[in-house]
N, C-alpha and C positions, 0 to 999 in steps of 0.2 A: 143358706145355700150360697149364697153372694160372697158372703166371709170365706167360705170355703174355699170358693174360685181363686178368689186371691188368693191365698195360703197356697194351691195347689200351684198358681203360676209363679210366686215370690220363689216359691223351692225351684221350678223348673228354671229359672234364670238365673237361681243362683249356684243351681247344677251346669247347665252351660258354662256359665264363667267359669267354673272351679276346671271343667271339662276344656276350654280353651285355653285358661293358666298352666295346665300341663302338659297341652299342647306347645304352646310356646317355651315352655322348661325344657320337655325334651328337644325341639326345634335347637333351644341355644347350645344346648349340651351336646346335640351333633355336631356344633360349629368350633366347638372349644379345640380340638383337634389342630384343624387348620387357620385357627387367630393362633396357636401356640406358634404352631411352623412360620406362619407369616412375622409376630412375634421375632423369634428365633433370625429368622433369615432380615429382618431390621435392625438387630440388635438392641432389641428396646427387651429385654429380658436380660435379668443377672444369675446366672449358673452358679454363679459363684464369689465369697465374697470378695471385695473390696479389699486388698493388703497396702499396706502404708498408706495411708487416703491420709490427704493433708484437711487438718481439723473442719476447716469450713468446708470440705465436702462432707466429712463423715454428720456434721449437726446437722446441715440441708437433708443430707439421704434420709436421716432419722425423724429430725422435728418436724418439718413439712408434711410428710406421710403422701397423703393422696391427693394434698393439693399442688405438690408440687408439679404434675402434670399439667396445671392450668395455668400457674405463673410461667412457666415455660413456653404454655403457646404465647401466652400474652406478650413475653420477652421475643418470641422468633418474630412476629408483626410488627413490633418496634426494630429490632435488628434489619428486617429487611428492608420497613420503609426510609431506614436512617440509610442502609447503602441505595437504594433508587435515590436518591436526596443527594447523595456523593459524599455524606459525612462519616466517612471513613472510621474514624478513628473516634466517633461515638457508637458507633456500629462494630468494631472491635470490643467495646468497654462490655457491651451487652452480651455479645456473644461470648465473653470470657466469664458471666453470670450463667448464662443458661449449661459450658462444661463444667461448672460447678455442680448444678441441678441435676443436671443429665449425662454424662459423661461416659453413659455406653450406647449414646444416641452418636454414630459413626457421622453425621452430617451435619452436625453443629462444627464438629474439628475440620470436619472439612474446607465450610463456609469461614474459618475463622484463619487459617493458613490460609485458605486462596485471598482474602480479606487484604492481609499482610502484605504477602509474597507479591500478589500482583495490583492492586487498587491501592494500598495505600504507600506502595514502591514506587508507584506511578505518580502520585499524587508531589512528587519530590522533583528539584528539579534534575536535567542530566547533569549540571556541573557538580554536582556532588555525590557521586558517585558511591562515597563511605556509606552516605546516609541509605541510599538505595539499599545497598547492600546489606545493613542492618537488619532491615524490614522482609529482605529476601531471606536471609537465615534466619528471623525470627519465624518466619513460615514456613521453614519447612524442618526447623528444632522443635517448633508444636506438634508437630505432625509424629515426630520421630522419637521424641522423650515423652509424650505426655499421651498425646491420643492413640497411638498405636499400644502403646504398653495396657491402656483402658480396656482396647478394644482386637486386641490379637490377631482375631481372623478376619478383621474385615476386610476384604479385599481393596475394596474400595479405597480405603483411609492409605493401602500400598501404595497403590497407581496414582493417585495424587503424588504421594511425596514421590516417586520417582517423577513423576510430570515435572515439578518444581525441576529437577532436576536436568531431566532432557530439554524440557522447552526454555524453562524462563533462564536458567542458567548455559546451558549447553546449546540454547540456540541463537535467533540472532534478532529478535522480536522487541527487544530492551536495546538502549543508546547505550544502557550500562554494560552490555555485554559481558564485554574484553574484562571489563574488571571482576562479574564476577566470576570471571573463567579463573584468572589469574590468584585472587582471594580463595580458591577452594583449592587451586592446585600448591598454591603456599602452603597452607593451614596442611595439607596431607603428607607434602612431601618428608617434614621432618620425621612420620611417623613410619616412612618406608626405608625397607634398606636395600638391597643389593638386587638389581632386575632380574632372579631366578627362581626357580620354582622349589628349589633349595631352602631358597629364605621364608617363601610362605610356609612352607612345612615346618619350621623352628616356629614362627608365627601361631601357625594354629596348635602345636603341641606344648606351648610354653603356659605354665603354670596360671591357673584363673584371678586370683590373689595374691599379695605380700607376704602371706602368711607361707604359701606355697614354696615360694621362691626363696625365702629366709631358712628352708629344712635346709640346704645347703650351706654348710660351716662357712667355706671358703665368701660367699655373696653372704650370711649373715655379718663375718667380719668388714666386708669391704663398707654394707651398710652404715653398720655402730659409727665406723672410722667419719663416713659425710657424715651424720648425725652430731658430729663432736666437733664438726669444724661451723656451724652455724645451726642457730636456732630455728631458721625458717624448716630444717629439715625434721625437727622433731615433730612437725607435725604428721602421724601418719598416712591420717586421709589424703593429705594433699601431699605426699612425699616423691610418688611417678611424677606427678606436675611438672613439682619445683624439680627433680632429677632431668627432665628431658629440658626444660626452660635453661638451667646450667649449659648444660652440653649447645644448645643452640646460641645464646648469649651467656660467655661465662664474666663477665666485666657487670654481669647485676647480681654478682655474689663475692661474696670473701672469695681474696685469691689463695686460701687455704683450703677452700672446695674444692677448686679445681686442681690443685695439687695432688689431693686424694684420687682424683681421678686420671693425672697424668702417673700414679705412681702403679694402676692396676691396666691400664692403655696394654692391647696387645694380649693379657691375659683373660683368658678362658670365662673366670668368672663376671669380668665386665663386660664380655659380650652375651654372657649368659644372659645378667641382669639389662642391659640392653635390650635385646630381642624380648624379657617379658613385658619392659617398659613398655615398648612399643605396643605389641598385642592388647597390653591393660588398657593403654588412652585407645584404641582401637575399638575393644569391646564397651568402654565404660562410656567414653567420651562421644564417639560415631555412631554408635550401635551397631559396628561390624562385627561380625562373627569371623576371625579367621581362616575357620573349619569351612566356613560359605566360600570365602575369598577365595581361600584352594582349589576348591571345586570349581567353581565357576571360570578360574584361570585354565584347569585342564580343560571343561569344556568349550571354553568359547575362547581361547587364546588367539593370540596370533601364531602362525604358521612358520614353523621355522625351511627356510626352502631347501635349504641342505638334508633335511632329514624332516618329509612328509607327515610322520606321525606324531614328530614332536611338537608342543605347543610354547611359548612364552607365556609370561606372564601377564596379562593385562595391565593398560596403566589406570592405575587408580588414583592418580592426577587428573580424568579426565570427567567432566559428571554427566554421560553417558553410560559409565561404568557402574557409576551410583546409580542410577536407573535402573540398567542391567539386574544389578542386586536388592532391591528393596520388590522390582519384581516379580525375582526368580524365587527369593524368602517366603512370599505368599504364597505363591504356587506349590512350596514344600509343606508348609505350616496348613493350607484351607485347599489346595487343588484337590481333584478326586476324578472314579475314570468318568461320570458323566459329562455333557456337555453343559458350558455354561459359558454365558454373555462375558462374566466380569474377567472368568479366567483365561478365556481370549482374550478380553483387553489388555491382557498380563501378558501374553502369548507375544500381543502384536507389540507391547513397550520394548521388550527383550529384540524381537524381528528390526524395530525400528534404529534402536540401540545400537547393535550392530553394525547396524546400514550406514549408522553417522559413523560408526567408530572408521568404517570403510573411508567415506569420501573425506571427512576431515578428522581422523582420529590421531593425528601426528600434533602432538601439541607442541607448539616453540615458545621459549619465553627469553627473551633479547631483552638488553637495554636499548632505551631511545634518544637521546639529546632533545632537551626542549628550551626554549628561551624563556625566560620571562623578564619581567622588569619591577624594578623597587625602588623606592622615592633614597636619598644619599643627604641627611642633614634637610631636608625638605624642601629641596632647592632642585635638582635632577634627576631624572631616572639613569638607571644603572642596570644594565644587561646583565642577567646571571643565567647562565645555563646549568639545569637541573640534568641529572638521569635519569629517567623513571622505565619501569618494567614495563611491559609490553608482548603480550598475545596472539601468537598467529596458527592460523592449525590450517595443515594439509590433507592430501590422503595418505591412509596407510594402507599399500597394499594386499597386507600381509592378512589384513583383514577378511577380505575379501572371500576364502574358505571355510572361513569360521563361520562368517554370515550364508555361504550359501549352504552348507551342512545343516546349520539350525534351521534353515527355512524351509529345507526338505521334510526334515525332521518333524518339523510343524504339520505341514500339510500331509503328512504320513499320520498324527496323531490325531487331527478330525477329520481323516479320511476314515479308520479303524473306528472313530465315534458315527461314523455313518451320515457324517456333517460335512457339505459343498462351501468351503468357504474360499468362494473365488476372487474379493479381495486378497486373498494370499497369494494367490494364481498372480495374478494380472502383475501386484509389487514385485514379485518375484522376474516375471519374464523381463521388467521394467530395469531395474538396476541390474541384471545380470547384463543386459542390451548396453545400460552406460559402462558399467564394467569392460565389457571384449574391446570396446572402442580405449578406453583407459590402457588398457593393459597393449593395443597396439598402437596406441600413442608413444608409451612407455617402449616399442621395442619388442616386447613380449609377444612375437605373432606366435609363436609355437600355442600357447597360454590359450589365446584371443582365438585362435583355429578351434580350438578344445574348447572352450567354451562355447564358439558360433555351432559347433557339432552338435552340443548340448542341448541349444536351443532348438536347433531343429527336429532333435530325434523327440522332445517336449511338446513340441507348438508344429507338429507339421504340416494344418491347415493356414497360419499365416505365410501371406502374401510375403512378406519384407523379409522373410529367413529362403526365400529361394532364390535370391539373385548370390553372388561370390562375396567372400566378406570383405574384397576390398569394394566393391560399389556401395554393400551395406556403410562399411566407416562412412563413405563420402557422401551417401544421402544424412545419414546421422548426423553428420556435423554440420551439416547444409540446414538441417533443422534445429540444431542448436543455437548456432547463429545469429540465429532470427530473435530466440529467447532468451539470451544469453542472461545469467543471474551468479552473485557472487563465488556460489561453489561449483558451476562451471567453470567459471572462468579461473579459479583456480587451479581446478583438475586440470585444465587443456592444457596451461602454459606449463605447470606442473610437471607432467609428463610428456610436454615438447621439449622440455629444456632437460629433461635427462635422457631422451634420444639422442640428443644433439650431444651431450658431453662424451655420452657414449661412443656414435660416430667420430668424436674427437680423437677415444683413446684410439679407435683401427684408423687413423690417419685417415678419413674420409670427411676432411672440411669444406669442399665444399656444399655437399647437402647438412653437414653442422650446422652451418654460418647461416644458410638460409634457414634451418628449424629456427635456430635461435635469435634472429631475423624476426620470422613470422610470429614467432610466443610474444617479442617486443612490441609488434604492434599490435595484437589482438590485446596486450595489458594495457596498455598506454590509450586506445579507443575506447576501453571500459572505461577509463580512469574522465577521459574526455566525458561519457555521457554520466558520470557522477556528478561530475563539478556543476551540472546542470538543476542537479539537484540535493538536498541536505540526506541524500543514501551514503558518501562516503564519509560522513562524519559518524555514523552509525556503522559503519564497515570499519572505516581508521583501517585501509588497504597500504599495505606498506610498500616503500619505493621498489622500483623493480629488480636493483642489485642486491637488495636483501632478499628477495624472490630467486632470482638467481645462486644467489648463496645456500641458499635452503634449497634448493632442485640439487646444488650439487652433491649437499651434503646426504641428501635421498639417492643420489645414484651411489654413490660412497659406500652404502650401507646395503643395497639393495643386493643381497647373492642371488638373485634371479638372471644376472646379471655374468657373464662368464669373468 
């Protein structure tokens, strides 16, 4: 009877178990569902395989199996405690292990470009500016050849590399700045040709390939012919390269290259092959997509004032613009009509983008004169003055529509998602506010009236839109003043000193003399509370006659202007 008790309860507990094992089985198997989604939306799932995977990734993916998830955590604890540590650059080494392991895991590439780009750029000092700059484009060529092609849709791995772009290049947070405004506007310029929207459209319809562009008899001869005058050309992988490298420096080639090319100068077919050169290192070399460029030029151009609906080109000299585009890219490729966190941050990069291209979207690039000194047989120094290039950006006003269009636009598109997002509000009311004062600095009350109207028929419950827009300028400025910071102060004199040339050309000097007067000493008292401290060495504010020179050449250009 005893035996049997047991018996009866051994079965009954081992019926429970077997009775809670499938409770728990089905329990997990509701959940698989939503670990895929969460999965999916981490990008810790591969949909699809791996193409061209360079060998040490493909034997990782494969031989490791299922422990490679665990050397990976082990590698991100060492990665992180080597960057708390500040050693940089053993904290790159690791983290360039675990893109190997992991490579659809979107926050290893991240950690590993921001790594670069800003910790171990930093880590350098300001006199060497090359070196910075290295470490800034190697952060954000990771981001754009390696981990975006891994990883497509992440949104995330986007807004980075446009960050790299707006903040650490296109702002003013680095001593390195200026340089590397000027090192990106280099490297681009020789890839652009004519500022028309003309030219982008040859741009984006020009042939993907060599192979494309060689159907044409006329450009297959002109080819053969450079291919016959040096060997560097037979090669064809690198054949666009070395073709644009000629034409920019032809004295590092046979001067029977360049003869080929002054003998087809003017004709059809070497502007044909031009325009795809250009396009090829574009798509190959940037990861620009022409076809994006286009569009993004119609839509967010600048404004032509003579004919309202026409746009310009953007400059794509400026890396705001690149921002603009690696943002707007995601948004076409992963946006959808739902609301989401990431694609607002995408929303507000483009919002923000604009905004700069507005207050300093005028990129200038001058020579400078500098001194330096060198030992002469090792006995005296000896003064030699260099030239070197040099960086200065304005506003552009023209911008100014484009950005307030997309911002509507914005707040139009998570209004219709049934989403309050009054950060949009508040930035919006905020720089359209420094805008009207801009624009009647500049002259432009007609503009400034239109605008303050704006504001009001918007914001009718604020206080500070019911006085006259001439008390509002003069509280505004009164408050500026007080805060005055580098792109103030450039806006104000900016656009005081092309009032004043203006009032020059209608013979009314003496309210000229005094604008231009006042803009002198509002620079010259900034320039005083610099010297107080190591901010205009990080600015490098250029003299005031070169500020003048540049306001005038803005009123020059400005057809807002009668």
């Amino acid at each position: 009877m005893f035996l049997n008790n047991m018996r009866t309860r051994d079965i009954t507990i081992c019926f429970c178990c077997v009775l809670i094992c499938f409770g728990f089985l089905y329990y997990s198997g509701s959940k698989i569902d939503s670990i895929n989604s969460a999965r999916e939306e981490m990008n810790l799932v591969i949909n699809e395989p791996l193409e061209n995977a360079p060998p040490a990734l493909a034997f990782a993916t494969v031989a490791m199996g299922a422990f490679r998830g665990l050397v990976v955590d082990i590698l991100w604890i060492r990665a992180d405690a080597l960057k708390m540590k500040g050693q940089f650059f053993d904290a790159k080494q690791t983290a360039e292990w675990i893109t190997t392991l992991q490579p659809r895991f979107d926050s290893v590439w991240d950690f590993q470009s921001w790594n670069m780009a800003y910790n171990i750029s930093a880590a350098i000092p300001a006199d060497q500016p090359e070196e910075r700059w290295r470490w800034v484009k190697n952060g954000y060529e990771l981001l754009r050849d390696e981990g975006i092609p891994r990883n497509p849709k992440s949104m995330k791995l986007y807004r980075s590399l446009g960050f790299i772009f707006q903040h650490k290049i296109g702002g003013m947070v680095d001593d390195a700045h200026q340089y590397y405004k000027l090192q990106l506007a280099l490297s681009m310029k020789p890839l652009l040709g004519p500022d028309t929207n003309e030219y982008f459209r040859k741009l984006a319809e020009a042939p993907l390939d060599l192979d494309g562009i060689l159907a044409d008899p006329e450009i297959k001869k002109f080819v053969e012919e450079l291919q016959a005058t040096d060997e560097v050309f037979a090669d064809k992988k690198n054949f666009v390269r070395n073709y644009l490298s000629l034409r920019q420096s032809p004295s590092q080639f046979k001067e029977s290259s360049f003869d080929v090319i002054d003998k087809y100068r003017k004709s059809e077919s070497l502007e044909k092959f031009d325009v795809f050169a250009k396009a090829y290192q574009l798509r190959n070399e940037w990861k620009l997509e022409p076809k994006l460029m286009e569009k993004l030029n119609l839509m967010y151009g600048p404004i032509d004032w003579n004919d309202p609906n026409k746009r310009e080109p953007l400059n794509w000299e400026h890396p705001d613009v690149h921002s603009m585009y690696w943002a707007a890219k995601s948004i076409e490729i992963s946006g959808n009509k739902e609301y989401s966190v990431a694609e607002l941050n995408l929303d507000r990069m483009i919002y923000f983008a604009l905004k700069d291209l507005f207050r300093y979207g005028n990129l200038i690039i001058y020579d400078t004169p500098v001194e330096t000194s060198s030992e002469v047989d090792g006995l005296e120094e000896k003064s030699i003055t260099a030239v070197v290039k040099t960086v200065f950006v304005r506003p552009d006003l023209r911008m100014f529509e484009s950005y307030n269009q997309a911002n509507l636009s914005m707040i139009r598109k998570y209004e219709e998602m049934g989403e309050d997002v009054p950060s949009l509000k508040h930035g919006y009311r905020n720089i359209v506010s420094e805008a009207l004062v801009m624009f009647y600095q500049a002259g432009h009350k007609d503009y400034a009236n239109m605008l303050y109207d704006r504001l009001r028929e918007m914001y009718p419950q604020r206080k500070e839109f019911k006085d006259s827009l001439a008390m509002f300028i003069r509280k505004r400025l009164r408050e500026e003043l007080q805060t005055l910071d580098i792109n103030d102060v450039i806006e104000m004199v900016q656009m005081m000193l092309q009032e004043a040339y203006f009032r020059y050309a209608v013979r009314d000097d003496d309210e000229s003399f005094g604008r231009e007067k006042m803009a002198e000493e509002i620079y010259g008292d900034f320039l005083m509370t610099l010297n107080q401290s190591q901010y205009r060495a990080k600015t490098q504010m250029p003299d005031f006659s070169m500020v003048r020179y540049m306001a005038l050449e803005g009123f020059l250009r400005d057809n807002m202007y009668p």
